[in-house]
One Martini backbone bead per residue (centre of mass of N, CA, C, O) as a GRO file, in nm:
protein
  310
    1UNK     BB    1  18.964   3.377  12.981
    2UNK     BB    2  18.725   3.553  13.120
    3UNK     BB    3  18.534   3.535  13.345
    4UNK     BB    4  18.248   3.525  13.460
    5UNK     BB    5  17.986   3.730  13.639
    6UNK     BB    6  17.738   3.592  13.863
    7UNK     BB    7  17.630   3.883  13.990
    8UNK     BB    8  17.572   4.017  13.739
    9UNK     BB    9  17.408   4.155  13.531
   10UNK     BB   10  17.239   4.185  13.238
   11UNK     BB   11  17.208   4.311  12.918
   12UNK     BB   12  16.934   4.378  12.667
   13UNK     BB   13  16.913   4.442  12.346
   14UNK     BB   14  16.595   4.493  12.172
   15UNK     BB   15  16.401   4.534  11.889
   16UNK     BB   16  16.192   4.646  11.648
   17UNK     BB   17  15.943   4.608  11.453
   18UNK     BB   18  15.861   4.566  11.080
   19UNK     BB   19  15.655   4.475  10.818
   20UNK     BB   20  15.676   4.503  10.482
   21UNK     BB   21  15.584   4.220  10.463
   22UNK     BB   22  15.242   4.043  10.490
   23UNK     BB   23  15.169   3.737  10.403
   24UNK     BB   24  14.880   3.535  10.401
   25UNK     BB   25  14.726   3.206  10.490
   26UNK     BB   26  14.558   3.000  10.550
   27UNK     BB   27  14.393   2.780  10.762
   28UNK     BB   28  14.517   2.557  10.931
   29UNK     BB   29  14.486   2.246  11.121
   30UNK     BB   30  14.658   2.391  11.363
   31UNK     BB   31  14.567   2.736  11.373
   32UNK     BB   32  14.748   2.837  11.135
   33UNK     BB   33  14.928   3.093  10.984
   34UNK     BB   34  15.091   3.114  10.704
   35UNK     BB   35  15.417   3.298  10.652
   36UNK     BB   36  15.515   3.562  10.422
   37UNK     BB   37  15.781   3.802  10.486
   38UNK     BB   38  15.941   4.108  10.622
   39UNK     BB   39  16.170   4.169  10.815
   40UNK     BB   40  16.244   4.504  11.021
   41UNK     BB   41  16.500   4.635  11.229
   42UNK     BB   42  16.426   4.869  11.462
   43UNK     BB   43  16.535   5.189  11.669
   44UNK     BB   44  16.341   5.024  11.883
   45UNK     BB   45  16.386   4.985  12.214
   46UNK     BB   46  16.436   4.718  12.473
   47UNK     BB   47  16.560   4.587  12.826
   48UNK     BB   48  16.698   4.322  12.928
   49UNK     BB   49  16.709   4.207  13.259
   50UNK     BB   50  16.974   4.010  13.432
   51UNK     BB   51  16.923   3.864  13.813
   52UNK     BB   52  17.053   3.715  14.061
   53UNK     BB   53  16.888   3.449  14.210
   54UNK     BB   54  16.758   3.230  14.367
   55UNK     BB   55  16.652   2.938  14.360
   56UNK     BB   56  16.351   2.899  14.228
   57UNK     BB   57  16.353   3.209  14.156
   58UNK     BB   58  16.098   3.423  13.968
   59UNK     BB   59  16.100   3.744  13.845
   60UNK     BB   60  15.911   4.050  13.739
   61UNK     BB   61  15.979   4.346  13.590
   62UNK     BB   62  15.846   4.717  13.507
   63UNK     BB   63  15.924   4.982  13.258
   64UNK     BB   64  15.753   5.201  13.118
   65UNK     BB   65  15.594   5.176  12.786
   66UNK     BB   66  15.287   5.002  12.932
   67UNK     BB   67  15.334   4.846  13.223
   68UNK     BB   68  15.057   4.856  13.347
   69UNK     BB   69  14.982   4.618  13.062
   70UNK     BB   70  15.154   4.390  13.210
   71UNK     BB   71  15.247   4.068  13.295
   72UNK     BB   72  15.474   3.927  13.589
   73UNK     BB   73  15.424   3.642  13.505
   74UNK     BB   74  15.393   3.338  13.307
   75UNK     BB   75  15.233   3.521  13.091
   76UNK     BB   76  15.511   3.636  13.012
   77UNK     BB   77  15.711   3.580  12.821
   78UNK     BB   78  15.966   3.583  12.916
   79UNK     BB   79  15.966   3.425  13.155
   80UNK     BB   80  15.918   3.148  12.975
   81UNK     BB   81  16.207   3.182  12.865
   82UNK     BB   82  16.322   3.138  13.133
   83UNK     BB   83  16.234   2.845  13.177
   84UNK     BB   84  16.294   2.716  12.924
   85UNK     BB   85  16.605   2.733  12.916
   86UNK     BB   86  16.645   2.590  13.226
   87UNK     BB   87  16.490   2.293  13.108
   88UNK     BB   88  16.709   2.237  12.880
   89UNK     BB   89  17.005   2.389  12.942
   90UNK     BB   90  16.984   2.359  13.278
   91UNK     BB   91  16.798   2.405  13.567
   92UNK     BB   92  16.496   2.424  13.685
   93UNK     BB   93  16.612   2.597  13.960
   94UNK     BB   94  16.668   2.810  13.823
   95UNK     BB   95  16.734   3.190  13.890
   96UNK     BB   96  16.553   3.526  13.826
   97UNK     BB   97  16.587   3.866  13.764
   98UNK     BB   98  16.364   4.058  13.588
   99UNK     BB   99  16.393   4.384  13.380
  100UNK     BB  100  16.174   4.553  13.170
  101UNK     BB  101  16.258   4.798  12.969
  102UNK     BB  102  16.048   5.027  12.796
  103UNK     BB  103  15.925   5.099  12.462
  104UNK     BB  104  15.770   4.957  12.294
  105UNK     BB  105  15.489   4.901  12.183
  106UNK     BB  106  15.186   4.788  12.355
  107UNK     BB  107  15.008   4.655  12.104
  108UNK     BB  108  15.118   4.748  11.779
  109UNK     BB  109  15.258   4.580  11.580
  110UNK     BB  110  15.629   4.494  11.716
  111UNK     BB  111  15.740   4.290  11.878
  112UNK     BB  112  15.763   4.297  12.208
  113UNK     BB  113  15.739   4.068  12.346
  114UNK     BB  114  15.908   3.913  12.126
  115UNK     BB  115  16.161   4.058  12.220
  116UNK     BB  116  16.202   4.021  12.537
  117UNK     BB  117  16.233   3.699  12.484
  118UNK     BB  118  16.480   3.709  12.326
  119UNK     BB  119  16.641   3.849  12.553
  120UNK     BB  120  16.592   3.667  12.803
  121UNK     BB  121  16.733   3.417  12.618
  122UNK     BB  122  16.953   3.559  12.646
  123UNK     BB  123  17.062   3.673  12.934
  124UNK     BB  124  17.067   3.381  13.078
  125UNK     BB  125  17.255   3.219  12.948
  126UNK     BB  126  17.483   3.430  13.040
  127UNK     BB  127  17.424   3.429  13.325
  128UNK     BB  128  17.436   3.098  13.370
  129UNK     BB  129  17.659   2.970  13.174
  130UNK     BB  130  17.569   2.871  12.880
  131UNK     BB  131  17.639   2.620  12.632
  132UNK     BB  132  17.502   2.762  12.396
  133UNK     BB  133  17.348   2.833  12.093
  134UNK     BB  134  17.186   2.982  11.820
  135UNK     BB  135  17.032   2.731  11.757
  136UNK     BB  136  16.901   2.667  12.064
  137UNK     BB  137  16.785   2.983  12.067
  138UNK     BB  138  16.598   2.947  11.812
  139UNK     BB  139  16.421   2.692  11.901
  140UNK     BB  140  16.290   2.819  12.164
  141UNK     BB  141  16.176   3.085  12.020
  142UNK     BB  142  15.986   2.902  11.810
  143UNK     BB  143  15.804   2.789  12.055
  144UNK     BB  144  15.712   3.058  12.192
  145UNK     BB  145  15.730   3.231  11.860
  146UNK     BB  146  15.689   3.397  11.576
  147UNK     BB  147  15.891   3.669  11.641
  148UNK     BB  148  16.121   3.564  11.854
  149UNK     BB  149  16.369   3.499  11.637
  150UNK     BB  150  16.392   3.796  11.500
  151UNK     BB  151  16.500   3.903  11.762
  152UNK     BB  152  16.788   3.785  11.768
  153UNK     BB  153  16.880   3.861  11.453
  154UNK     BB  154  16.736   4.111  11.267
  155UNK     BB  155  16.761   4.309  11.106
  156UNK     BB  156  16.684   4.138  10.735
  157UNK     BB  157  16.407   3.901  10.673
  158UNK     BB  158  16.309   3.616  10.550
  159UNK     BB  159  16.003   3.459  10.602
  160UNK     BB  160  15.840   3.140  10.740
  161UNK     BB  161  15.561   3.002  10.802
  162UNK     BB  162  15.527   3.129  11.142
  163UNK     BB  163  15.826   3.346  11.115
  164UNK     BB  164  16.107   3.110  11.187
  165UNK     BB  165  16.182   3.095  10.900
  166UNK     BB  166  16.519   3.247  10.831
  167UNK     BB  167  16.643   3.477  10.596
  168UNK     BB  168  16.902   3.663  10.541
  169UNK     BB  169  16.930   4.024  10.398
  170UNK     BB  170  17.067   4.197  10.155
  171UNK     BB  171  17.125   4.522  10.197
  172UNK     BB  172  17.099   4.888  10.096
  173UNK     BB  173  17.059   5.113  10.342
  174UNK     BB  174  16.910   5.369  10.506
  175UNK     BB  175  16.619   5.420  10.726
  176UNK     BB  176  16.291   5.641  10.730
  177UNK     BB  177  16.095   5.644  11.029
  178UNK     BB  178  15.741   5.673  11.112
  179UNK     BB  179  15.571   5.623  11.419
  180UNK     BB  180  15.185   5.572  11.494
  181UNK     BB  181  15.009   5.602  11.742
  182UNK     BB  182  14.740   5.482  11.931
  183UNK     BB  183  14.455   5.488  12.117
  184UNK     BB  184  14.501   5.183  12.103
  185UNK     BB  185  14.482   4.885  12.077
  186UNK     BB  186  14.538   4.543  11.907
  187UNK     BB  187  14.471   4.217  11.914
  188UNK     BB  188  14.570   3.967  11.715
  189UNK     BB  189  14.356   3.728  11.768
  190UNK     BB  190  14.162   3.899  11.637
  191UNK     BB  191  14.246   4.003  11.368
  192UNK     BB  192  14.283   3.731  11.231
  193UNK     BB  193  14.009   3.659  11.235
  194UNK     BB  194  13.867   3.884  11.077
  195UNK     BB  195  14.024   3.768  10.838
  196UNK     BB  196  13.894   3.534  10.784
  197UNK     BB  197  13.588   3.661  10.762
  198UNK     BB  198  13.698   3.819  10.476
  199UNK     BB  199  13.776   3.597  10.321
  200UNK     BB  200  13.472   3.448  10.322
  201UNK     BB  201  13.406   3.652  10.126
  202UNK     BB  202  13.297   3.697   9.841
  203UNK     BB  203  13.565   3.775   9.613
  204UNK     BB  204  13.806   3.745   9.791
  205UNK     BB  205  14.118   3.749   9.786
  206UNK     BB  206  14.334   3.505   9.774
  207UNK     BB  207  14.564   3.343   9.939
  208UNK     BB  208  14.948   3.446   9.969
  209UNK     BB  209  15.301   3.403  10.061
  210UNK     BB  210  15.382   3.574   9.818
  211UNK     BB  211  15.647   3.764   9.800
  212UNK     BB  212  15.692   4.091   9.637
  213UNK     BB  213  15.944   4.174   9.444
  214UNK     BB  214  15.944   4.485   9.512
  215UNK     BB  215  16.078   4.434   9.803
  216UNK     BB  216  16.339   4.315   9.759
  217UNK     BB  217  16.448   4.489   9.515
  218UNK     BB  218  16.472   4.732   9.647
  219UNK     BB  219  16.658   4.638   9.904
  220UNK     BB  220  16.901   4.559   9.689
  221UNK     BB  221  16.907   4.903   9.569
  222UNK     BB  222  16.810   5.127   9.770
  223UNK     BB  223  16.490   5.186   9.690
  224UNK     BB  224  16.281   5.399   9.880
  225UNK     BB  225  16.045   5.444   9.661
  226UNK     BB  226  16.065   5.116   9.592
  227UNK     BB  227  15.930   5.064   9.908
  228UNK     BB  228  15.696   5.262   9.930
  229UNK     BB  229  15.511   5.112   9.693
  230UNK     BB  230  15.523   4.804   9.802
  231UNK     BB  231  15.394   4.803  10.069
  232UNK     BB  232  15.246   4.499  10.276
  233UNK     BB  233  14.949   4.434  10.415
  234UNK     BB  234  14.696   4.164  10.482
  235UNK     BB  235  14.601   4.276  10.780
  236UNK     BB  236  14.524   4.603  10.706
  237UNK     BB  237  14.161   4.532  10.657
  238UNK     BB  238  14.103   4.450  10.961
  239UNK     BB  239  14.201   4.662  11.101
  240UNK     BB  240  14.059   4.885  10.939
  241UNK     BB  241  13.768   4.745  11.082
  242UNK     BB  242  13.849   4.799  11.375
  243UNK     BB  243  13.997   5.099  11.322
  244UNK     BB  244  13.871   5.322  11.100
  245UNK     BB  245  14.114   5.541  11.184
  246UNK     BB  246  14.349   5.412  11.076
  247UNK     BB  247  14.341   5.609  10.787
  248UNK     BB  248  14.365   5.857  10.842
  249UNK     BB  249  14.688   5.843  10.944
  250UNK     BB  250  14.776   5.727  10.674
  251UNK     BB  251  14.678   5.991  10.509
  252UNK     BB  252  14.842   6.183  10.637
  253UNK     BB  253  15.122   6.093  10.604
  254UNK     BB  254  15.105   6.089  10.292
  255UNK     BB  255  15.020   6.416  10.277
  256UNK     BB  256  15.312   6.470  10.445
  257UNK     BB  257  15.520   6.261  10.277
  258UNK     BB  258  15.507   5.973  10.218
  259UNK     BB  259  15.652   5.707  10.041
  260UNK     BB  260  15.504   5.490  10.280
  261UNK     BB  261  15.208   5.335  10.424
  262UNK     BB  262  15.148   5.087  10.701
  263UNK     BB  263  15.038   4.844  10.880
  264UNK     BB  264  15.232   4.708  11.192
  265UNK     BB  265  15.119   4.385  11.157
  266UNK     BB  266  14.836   4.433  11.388
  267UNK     BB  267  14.843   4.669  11.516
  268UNK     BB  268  14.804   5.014  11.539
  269UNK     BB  269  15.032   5.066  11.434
  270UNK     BB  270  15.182   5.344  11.192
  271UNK     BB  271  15.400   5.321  10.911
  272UNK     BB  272  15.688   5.553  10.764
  273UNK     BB  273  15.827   5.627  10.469
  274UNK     BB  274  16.115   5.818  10.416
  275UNK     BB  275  16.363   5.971  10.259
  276UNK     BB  276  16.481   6.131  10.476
  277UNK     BB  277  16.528   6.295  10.755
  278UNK     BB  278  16.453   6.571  10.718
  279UNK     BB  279  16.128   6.422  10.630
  280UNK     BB  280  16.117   6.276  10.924
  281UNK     BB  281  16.038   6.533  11.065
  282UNK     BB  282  15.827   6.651  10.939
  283UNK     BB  283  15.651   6.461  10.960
  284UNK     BB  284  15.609   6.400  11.256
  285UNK     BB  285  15.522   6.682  11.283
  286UNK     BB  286  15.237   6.620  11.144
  287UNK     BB  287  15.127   6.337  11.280
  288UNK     BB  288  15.105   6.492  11.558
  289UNK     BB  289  14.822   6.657  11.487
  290UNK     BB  290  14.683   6.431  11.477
  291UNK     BB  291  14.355   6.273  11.627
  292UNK     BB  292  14.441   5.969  11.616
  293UNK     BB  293  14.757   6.049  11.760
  294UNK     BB  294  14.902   5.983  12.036
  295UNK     BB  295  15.229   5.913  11.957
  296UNK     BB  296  15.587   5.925  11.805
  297UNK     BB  297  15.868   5.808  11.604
  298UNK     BB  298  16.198   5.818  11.517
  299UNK     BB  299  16.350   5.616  11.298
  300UNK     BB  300  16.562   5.338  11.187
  301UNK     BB  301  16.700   5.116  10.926
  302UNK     BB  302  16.865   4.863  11.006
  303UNK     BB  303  16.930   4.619  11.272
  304UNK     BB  304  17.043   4.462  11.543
  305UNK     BB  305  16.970   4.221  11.769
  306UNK     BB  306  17.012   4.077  12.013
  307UNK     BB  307  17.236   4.281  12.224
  308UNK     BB  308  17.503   4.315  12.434
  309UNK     BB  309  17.513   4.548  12.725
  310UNK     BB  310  17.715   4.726  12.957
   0.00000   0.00000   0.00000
């Protein structure tokens, strides 16, 4: 077996995700909310390299998309995660430089930061030469945060707990996705807030983890119309409450033939189900017009999770 080569960089590829379903439950006693989700790994990466470091010395630089809104101290999810992991399973002296090559949008509900934390985890792991299992790696990750579990294993899983507990999903078929960004960002803790107000109000629609039957029924037979029929989010009438112009977006999508559109994780980025690449060109197309949309992506599903790249 070739030993590893502890002076070169490390890199991993992580993509990001796109929530088919999100169905959100009240608020339990320790502040958090219960979901049952369907995550989809989307072929929009971020890169994350780790080099090799002084004893004690941990750095973090960015590049790429909204680099400059993003903070490279212990702030930083990957940060943390470097961290958590020589603490755990190696030694807390060890040293690394990362450096996160940014695509995915920064707080579009894409779970960038957690795609970050999780390449972060498996790069210093290999770069390290440490011991670890995909469970000890998997189990760290779900301290770290709710979505980046599924940064590690990617695909198509379903969620349960606060997004950590996953079941892997046997889908059939490639999907054709354009994603929609908006001129502003939205924090998911704002969102969240949001929806418990709405759901305080008398009438509202009682909370309910249990997954639609009609989103998993879809990907087992690979019915990309009973997909785009399908798709739901419990957070997108918070979102659309705090960002009213992200209906616009929606409706043009719809208007310019997308088979299914939803406000993405906690928003505002807006996903487009189109029906094969060259309607989701023709999308692409007709959604850079709208003035809602500060710029557009075309990509498939699903992808596999955090790996390593020459």
């Amino acid at each position: 077996m070739q030993a590893i080569d502890q002076t070169a960089p490390v890199r991993v590829r992580v993509p990001a995700k796109v929530n088919l379903a999100l169905c959100v439950g009240d608020l339990d006693q320790d502040g958090y909310h219960p979901l049952g989700t369907v995550f989809h790994a989307l072929g929009i990466y971020d890169e994350v390299v780790a080099s090799p470091a002084p004893d004690g010395h941990t750095s973090l630089t960015i590049s790429g998309e909204g680099a400059d809104e993003l903070p490279t101290d212990e702030r930083n999810l990957a940060w943390r995660a470097a961290r958590l992991l020589a603490g755990r399973h190696g030694d807390p002296a060890m040293g690394v430089a990362l450096h996160l090559k940014k695509q995915i949008p920064v707080a579009g509900g894409m779970a960038g930061g957690s795609a970050d934390a999780a390449g972060a985890l498996l790069a210093c792991s290999v770069l390290w030469d440490l011991d670890t299992t995909p469970d000890d790696l998997h189990s760290l990750a779900a301290e770290l945060g709710s979505d980046v579990p599924f940064g590690l294993l990617g695909g198509t899983a379903i969620g349960r707990g606060r997004g950590d507990q996953l079941v892997p999903m046997i889908t059939r078929g490639t999907y054709h996705w354009v994603l929609a960004m908006a001129h502003e960002g939205l924090g998911t803790p704002g969102v969240f807030r949001r929806f418990d107000e709405l759901q305080a109000r008398p009438g509202a629609r009682p909370s309910s983890t249990d997954i639609p039957s009609g989103v998993t029924a879809a990907l087992a037979c690979g019915d990309v119309r009973a997909l785009g029929a399908a798709l739901c989010n419990d957070l997108q009438e918070a979102a659309l409450d705090l960002r009213p112009e992200l209906r616009e977006t929606l409706q043009a999508g719809l208007d310019a033939g997308a088979l299914g559109a939803l406000v993405s994780g906690s928003g505002p980025t807006c996903a487009f189900l189109a029906a094969n690449e060259a309607a989701a060109m023709d999308l692409r197309a007709a959604l850079g017009q709208a003035p809602t949309v500060r710029a557009t992506r075309r990509t498939t599903g699903p992808v596999p999770g955090a790996s390593l790249i020459g």
